[in-house]
C-alpha positions as CSV (number, residue, x, y, z in Angstrom):
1,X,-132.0,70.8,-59.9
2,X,-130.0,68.0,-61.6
3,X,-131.6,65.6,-63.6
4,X,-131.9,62.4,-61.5
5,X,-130.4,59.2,-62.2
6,X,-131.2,56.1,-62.2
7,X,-128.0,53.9,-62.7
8,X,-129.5,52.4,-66.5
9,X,-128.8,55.2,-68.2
10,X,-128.0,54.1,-71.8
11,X,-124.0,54.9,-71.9
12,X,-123.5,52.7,-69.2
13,X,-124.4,49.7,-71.1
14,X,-121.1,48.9,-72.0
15,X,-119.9,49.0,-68.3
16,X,-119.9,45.3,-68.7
17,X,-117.4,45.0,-70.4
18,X,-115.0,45.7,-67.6
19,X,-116.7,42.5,-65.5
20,X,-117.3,39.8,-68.2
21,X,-115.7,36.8,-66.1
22,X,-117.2,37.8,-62.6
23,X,-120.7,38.4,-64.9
24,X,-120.3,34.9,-66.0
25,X,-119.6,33.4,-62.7
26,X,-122.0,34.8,-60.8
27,X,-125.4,35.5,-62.5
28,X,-128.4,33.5,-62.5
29,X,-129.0,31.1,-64.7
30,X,-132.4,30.5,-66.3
31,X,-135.1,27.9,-65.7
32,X,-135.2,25.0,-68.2
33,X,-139.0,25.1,-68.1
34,X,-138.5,29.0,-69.7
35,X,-136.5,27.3,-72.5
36,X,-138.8,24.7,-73.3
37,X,-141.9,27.4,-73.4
38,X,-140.1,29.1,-75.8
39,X,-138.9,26.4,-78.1
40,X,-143.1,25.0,-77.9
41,X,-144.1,28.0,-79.5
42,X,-141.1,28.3,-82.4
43,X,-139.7,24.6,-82.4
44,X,-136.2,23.6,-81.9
45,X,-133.2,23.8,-84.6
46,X,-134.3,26.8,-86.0
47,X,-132.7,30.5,-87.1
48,X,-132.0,32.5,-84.0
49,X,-131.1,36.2,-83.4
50,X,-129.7,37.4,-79.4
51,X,-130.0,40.7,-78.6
52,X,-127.1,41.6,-76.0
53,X,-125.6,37.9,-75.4
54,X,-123.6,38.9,-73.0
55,X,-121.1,35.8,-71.7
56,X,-123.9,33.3,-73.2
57,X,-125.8,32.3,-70.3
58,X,-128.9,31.8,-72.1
59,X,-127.2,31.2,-75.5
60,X,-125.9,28.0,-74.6
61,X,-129.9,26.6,-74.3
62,X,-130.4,27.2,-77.6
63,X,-127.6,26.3,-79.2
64,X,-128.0,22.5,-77.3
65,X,-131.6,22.7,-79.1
66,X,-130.3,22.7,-82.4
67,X,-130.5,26.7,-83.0
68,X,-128.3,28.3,-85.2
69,X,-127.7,31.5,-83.1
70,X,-126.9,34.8,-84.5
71,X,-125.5,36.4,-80.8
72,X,-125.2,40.4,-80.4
73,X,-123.0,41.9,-78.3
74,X,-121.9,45.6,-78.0
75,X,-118.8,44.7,-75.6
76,X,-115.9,43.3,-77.2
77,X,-114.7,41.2,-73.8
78,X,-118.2,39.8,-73.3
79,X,-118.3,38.6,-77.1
80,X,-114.7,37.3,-76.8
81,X,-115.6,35.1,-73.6
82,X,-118.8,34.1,-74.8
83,X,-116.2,32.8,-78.1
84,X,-114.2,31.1,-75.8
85,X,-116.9,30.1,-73.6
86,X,-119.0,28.6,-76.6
87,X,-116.7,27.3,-79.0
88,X,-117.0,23.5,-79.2
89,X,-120.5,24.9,-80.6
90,X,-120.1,25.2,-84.8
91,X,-124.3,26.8,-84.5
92,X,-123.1,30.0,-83.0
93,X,-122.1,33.5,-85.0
94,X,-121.1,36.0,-83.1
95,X,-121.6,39.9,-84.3
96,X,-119.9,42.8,-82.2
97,X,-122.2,45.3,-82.3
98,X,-125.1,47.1,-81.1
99,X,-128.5,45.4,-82.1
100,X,-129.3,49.0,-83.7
101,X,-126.0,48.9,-85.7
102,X,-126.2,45.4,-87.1
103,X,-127.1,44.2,-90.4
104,X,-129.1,41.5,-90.9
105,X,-131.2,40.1,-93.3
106,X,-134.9,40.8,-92.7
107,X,-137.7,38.2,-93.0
108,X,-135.1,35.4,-91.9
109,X,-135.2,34.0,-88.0
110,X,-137.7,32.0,-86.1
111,X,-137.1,33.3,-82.9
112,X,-135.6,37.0,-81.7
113,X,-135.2,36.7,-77.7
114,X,-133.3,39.3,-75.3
115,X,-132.0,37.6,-71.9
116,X,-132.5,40.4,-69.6
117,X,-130.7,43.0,-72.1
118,X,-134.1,44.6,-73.9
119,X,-133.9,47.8,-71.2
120,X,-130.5,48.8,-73.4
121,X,-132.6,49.4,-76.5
122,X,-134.6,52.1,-77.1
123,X,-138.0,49.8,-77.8
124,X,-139.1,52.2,-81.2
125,X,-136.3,50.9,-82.6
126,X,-135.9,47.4,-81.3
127,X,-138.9,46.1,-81.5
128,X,-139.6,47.1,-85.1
129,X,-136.7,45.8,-85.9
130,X,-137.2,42.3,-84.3
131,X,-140.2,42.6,-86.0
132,X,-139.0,43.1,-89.4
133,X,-136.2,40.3,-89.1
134,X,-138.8,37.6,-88.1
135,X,-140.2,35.5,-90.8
136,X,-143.7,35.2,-90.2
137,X,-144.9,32.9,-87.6
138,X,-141.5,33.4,-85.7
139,X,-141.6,34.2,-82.1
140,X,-140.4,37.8,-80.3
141,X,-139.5,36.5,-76.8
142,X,-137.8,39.4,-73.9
143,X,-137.2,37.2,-70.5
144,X,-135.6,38.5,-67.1
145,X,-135.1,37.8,-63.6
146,X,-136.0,40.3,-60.2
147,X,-135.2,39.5,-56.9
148,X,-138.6,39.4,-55.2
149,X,-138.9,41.3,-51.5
150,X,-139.0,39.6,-48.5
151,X,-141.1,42.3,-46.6
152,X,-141.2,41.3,-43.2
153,X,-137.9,39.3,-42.7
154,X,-135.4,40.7,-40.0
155,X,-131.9,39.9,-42.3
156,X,-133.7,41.2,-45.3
157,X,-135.5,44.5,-43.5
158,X,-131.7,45.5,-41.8
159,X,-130.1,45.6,-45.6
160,X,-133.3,48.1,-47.2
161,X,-132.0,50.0,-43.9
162,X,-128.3,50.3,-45.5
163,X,-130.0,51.0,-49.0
164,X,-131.7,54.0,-47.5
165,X,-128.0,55.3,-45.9
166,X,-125.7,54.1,-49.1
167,X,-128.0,54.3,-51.9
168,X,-131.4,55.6,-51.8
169,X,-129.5,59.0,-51.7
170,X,-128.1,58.7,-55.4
171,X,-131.1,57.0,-57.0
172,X,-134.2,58.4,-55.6
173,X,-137.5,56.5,-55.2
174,X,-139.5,58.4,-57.7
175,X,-136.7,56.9,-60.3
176,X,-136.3,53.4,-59.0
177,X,-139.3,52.5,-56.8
178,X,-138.8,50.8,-53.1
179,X,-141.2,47.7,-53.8
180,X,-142.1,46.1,-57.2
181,X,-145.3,45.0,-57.5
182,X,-144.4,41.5,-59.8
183,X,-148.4,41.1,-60.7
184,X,-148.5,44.1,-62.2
185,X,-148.3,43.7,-65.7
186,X,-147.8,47.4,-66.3
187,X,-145.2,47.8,-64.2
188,X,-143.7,44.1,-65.5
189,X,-143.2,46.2,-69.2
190,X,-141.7,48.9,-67.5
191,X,-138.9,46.3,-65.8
192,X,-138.8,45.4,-69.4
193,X,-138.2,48.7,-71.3
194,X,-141.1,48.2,-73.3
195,X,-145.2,48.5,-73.4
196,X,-147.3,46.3,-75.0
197,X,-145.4,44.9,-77.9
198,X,-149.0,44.7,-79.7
199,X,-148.4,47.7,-81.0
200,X,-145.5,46.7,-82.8
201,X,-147.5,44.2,-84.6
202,X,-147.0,40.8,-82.5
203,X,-149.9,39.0,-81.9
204,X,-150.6,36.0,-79.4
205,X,-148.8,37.7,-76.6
206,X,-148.3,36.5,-73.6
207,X,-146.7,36.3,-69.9
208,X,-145.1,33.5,-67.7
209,X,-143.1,33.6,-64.3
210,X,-141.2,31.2,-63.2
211,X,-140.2,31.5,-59.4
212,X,-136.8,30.0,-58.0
213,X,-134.9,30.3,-54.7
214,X,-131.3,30.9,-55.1
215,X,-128.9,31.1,-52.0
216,X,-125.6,33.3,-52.1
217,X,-123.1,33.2,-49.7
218,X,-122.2,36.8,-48.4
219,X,-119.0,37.0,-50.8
220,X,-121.3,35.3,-53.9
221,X,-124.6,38.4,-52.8
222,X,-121.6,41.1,-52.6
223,X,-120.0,39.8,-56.5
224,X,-124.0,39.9,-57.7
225,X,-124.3,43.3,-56.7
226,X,-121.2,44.6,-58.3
227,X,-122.9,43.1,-61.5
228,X,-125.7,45.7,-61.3
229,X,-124.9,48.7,-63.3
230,X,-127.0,51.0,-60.9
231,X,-124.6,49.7,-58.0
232,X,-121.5,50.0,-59.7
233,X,-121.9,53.3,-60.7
234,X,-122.7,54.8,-57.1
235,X,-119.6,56.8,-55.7
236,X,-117.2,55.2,-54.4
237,X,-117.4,55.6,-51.3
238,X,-120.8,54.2,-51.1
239,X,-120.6,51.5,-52.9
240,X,-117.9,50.4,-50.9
241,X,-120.2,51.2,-47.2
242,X,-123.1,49.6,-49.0
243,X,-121.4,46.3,-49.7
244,X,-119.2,46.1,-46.3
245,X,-123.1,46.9,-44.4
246,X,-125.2,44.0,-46.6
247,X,-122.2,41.2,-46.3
248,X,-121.8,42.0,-42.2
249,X,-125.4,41.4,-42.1
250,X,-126.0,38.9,-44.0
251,X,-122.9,37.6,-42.0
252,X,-124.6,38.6,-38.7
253,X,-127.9,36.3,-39.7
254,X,-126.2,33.1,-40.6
255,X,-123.6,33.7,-43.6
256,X,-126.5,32.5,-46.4
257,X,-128.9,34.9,-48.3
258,X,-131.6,32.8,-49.5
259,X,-133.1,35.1,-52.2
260,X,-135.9,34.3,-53.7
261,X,-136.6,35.1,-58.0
262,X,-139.1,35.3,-60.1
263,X,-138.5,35.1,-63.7
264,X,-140.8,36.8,-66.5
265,X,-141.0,35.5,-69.8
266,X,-143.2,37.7,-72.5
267,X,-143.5,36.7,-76.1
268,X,-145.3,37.7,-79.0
269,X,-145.7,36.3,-82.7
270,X,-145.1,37.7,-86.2
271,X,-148.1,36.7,-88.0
């Protein structure tokens, strides 16, 4: 039997690459509240490292707190509109490179964060190595975003029906479970690529969620989808059923997908 997939797989991470403006556009942004918890525990105007920066959606906090940001990103089009994007800001460096690959001196940042890009890197390696860049006291912080299920609702129940047709097929449910269970802290690390980053040597760990509504038009749900690496990497032919089935219904039930999200922040300490 083939291996199953799941869609992550870790030589797709540079799929977005091919998307950087419609990434940009279209993704959530973060709550302010998760930036401010993050800057009480290290302080603002500090040394800052970003694992997978992406276009700068959470980079651009930061760097209005003062931080000088070290950003690190593998695609070459997401570093170069993140440059464009960011460049009235003289606090910002940009490396093109994997997190693995880069050099950097050790014992030298406050704060190592990862906006929803820690599930690229194999956690043996990238957690010891936020580890070892940290000067002691600084802060290890890995934040993301699900959407949450809205078990129950008719619009929301008619598109898990088009997932079973489209999708469901390519990406089994022993790989990518039907429900998340968001207060589950086990599961939580495994949406994260990591366990408990204890073992890594952080101390004073913890875990905050932040929930947020966010509504889509059908054409803005459809562009968020074709964001998702698991998505864009279905056949063809799928994909393209699967996105012409969730925009007629979400057309059928009013033309608006209120979605709600909850956002995880978990943190640990050096020292």
């Amino acid at each position: 039997m083939p291996e199953q997939k799941t869609g992550w797989e870790a030589d797709k991470k540079k799929h977005f690459d091919e998307i950087a403006e419609n990434y940009d556009m279209i993704r959530p942004r973060y709550p302010a509240k998760l930036f401010e918890d993050i800057i009480v525990i290290c302080g603002a105007g500090k040394k800052a490292i970003e694992i997978g920066a992406g276009t700068g959606i959470a980079t651009e906090s930061f760097l209005r707190a003062g931080f000088d940001v070290t950003a690190i990103e593998i695609g070459e089009k997401m570093a170069g509109f993140m440059q464009d994007k960011l460049n009235s800001y003289g606090n910002l460096d940009i490396i093109v490179s994997s997190f693995e690959d880069a050099n950097m001196p050790e014992n030298s940042y406050d704060l190592v964060y990862a906006a929803n890009s820690f599930h690229w890197i194999d956690p043996e390696i990238g957690c010891s190595k936020a580890f070892r860049l940290l000067k002691s006291g600084g802060a290890f912080a890995l934040f993301r975003y699900n959407g949450v299920p809205l078990d129950g609702d008719e619009m929301y129940e008619e598109i898990q029906k088009i997932y079973e047709k489209h999708y469901r097929p390519f990406y089994p449910d022993s790989k990518r479970p039907v429900k998340d269970d968001y207060g589950n802290p086990e599961q939580l690390l495994y949406r994260f690529g990591v366990g408990d980053i204890g073992q890594y040597g952080f101390n004073g760990i913890t875990m905050k969620h932040y929930n947020e509504m966010i509504t889509y038009s059908a054409d803005e749900y459809i562009a968020l989808l074709d964001t998702l690496s698991d998505h864009r990497h279905l056949p063809d032919e799928s994909r393209t059923a699967l996105y012409a089935g969730v925009k007629e219904a979400i057309l059928r039930y009013g033309g608006k997908y209120n979605a709600p999200h909850t956002f995880q922040l978990y943190m640990g300490r050096k020292g």
